[in-house]
N, C-alpha and C positions, 0 to 999 in steps of 0.2 A: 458545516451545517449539521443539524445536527434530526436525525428523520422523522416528521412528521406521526403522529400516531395513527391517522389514516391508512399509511401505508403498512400497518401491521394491526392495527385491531379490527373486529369481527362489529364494532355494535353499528348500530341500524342510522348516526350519526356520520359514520367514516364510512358507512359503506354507498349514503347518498350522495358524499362527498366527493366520493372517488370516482359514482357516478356519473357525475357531472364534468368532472374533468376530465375524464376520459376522450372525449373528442380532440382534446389538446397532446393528449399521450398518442393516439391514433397518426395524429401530423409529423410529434414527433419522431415516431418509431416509420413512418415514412419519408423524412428526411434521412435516417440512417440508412434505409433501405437503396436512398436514390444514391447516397455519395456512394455505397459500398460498389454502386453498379457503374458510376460513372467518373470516377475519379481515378487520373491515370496515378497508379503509385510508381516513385521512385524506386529503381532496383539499384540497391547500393552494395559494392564490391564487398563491404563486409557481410557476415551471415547478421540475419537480423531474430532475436528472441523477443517477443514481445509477452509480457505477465502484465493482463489486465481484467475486466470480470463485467458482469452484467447488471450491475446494480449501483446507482448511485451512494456514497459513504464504503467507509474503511472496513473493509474483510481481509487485511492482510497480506496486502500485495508488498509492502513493505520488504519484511523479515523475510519474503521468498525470491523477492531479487535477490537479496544481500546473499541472500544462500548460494542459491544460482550460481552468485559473480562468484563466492569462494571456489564452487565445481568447476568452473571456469580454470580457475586459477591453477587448480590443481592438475587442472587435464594441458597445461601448456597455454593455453587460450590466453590472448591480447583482449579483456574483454573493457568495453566501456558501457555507461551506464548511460543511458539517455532520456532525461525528467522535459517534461511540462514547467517544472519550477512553481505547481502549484503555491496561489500565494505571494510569490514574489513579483516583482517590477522589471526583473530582466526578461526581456523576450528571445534573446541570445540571437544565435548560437555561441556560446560563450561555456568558457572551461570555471569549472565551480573549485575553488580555492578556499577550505575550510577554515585557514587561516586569514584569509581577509573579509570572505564575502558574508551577508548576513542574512538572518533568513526574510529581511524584508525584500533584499534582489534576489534568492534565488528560492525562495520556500525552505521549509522544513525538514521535509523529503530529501530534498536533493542533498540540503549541507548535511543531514543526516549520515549517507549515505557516501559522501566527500569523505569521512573522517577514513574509511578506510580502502576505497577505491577510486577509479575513476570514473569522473559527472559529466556529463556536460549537461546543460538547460536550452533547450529552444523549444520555441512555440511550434515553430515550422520543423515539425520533425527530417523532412529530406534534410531540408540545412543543417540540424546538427548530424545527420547521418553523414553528409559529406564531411564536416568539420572532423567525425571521429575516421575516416582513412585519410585524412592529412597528419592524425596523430598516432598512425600505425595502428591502430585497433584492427582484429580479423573479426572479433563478433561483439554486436552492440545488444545490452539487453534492454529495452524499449518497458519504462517503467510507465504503466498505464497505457492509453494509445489504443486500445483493443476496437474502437468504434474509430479510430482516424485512419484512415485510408491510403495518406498522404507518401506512406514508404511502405515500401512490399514486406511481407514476413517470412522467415522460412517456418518457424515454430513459434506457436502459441500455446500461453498457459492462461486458463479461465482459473480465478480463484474463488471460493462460495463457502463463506460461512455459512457450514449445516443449523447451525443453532437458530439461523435466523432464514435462511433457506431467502428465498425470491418474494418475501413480504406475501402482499393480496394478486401479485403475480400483474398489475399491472403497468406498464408504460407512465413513466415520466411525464407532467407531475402528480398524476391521478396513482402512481404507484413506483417502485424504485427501482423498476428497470429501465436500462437505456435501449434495448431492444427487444425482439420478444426470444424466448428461450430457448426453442428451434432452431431459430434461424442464428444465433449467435453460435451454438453447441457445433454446429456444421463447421466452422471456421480453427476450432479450435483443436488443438493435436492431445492435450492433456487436459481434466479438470480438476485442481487441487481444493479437495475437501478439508477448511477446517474445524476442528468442534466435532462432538460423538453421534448427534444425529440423520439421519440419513434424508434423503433428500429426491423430491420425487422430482425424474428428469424423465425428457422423452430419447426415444433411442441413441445412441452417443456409440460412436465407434470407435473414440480414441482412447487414451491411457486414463482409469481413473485413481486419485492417487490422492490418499490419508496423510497429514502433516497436522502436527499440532506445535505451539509457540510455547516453549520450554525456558523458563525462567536460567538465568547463567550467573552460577556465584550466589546464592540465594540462601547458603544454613547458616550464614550469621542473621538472618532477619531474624528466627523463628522468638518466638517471644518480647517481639519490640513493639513496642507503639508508636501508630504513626497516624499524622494526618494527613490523607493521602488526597491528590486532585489530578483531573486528567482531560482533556481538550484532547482528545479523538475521538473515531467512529464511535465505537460502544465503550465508551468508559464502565461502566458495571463488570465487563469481561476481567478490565487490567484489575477491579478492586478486590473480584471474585478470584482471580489469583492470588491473588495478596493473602487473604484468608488461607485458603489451601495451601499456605505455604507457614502457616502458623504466625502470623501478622496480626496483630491487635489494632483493627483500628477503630481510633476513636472518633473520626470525623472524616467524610468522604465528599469531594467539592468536583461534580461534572461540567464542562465547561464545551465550549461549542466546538468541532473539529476542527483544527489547526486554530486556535486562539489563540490571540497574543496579547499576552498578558499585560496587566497596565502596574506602574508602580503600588498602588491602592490595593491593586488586588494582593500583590504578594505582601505589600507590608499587613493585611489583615488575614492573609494563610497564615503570616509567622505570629502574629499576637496569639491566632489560637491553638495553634502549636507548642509557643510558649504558655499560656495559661492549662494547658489540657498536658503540661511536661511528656512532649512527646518530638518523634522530628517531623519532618516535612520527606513526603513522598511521593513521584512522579516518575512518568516516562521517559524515556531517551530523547523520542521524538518531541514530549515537549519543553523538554530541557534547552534542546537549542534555541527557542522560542524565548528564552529569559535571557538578558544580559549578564555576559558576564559576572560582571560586581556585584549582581543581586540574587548568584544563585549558592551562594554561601547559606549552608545548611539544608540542603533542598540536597536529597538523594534519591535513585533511581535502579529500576529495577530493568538490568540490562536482558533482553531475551534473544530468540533464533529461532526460526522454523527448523522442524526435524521433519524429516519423511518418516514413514513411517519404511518402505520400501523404498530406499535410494536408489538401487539396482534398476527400479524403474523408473528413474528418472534421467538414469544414466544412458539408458535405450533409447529415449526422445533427443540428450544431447548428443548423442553419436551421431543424428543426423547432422549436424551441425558445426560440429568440434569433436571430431577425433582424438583419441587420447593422444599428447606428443610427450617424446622422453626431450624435448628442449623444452627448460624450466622458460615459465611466460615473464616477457620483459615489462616493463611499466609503463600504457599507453602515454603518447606526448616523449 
């Protein structure tokens, strides 16, 4: 989906509007209240990391799993990756197979994320938590989940686009929080800011931590034309790199978060690719979202979260995963 203007503009339109719905955001945000209070979480033998965020649409949780798992990797860590499967048709608990599965059963996310670690998808997050200690995993990273209850955490990371900060600050669907800012901030061991501007919170006693999404492989673009299109959170972000990275483009096509694309669509990106002699350019993530056979000619611009201070990020894992000099084996 892709966010409402409501939930970020100021005029006298969005702000009756949000008005109004606010008494729907009030239930909601005490629905979250009741489960956080009353729902027994499962405590499962592996450590549990869970990176998820306070605000409905994409801020990046993405690129700081994948991080995550590689710290993982390095420090010895069995780690597996545990999706929602946003998107997809399997409810699991089920292991994600990049080479069979697609993103209609498991989402985008998840097979994203398959090509270089290990997935599993379930709805029911204790089920796949049990699924990953039958497949030898010591730590599972719980991608999203941050408001489900349903498995215990040892370490939470809140992610927050500063550029876009918590919208009009109100509760779902009158505004784009899942709960209110407080009360999520408490739960949370780290809060990973990214983008330049700062961002008003109320007292926060845990790790606050600077990362930004650093384009990988990117000095052949510089002088090329492209026509570039993107189905996630903020697509403007991904175009706004593009630029900064010395990218001519001549046509820019936003598309709804996690869209799947239809054959129309792509055969008329490539006419105007072709007529504008330019290539076609996209994301990783919505790359997998296109079949195979039709993604000929269609290039992407691979990135990664950087910390800015990895040191401290390595302090919140320590709780977790100790560094080991035994190289980590491949869950499953």
């Amino acid at each position: 989906m892709r966010a409402p203007d409501l939930w970020v503009s100021n005029s006298a339109a969005a702000r009756f509007t949000a008005a109004v719905l606010s008494p729907l955001g009030w239930a909601y945000g005490a629905t979250v209240r009741y489960n956080a209070a009353h729902t027994k979480p499962y405590r499962s033998a592996c450590k549990v990391i869970c990176v998820g965020n306070l605000t409905s649409g994409g801020t990046g949780k993405t690129p700081v799993v994948a991080a995550l798992a590689a710290l993982l990797r390095e420090r010895g860590a069995r780690g597996c990756i545990l999706s929602r499967g946003y998107g997809g048709k399997t409810r699991g608990p089920a292991w994600v197979d990049p080479r069979t599965d697609t993103v209609r059963e498991v989402g985008d996310e998840a097979l994203l994320l398959a090509r270089k670690e290990t997935v599993i998808v379930s709805v029911n997050r204790a089920a796949g938590a049990r699924l990953a200690e039958t497949g030898g995993a010591d730590v599972i990273l719980m991608d999203d989940g941050y408001q489900n209850f349903s498995l215990a955490k040892d370490v939470s990371f809140l992610v927050v686009d500063s550029d876009v900060g918590f919208g009009n600050g109100r509760l779902l669907p009158a505004g784009p929080l899942r709960e209110r800012i407080g009360e999520g901030l408490k739960r949370a061991d780290g809060l990973i800011l990214f983008g330049t501007r700062n961002v008003a919170l109320p007292p926060f006693e845990g790790v606050i931590l600077r990362a930004q999404i650093s384009p990988v492989d990117s000095l052949a673009l510089r002088g090329r034309r492209f026509v570039a299109f993107a189905g996630i959170g903020r697509p403007e972000k991904f175009f706004l790199t593009l630029r900064q990275l010395g990218v001519e483009l001549v046509q820019t096509h936003s598309f709804a978060d996690h869209h799947v694309y239809s054959c129309s669509e792509l055969e008329s990106l490539s006419r105007q690719a072709l007529h504008a002699r330019a290539a076609l350019m996209t994301t990783e993530k919505d790359l997998v979202r296109i079949p195979e056979e039709q993604r000929g000619g269609i290039e992407t611009l691979p990135v990664r979260a950087v910390f800015e201070h990895p040191e401290l990020v390595s302090v919140i894992l320590n709780k977790v995963a100790p560094v080991s000099n035994v190289s980590s084996a491949r869950v499953r």
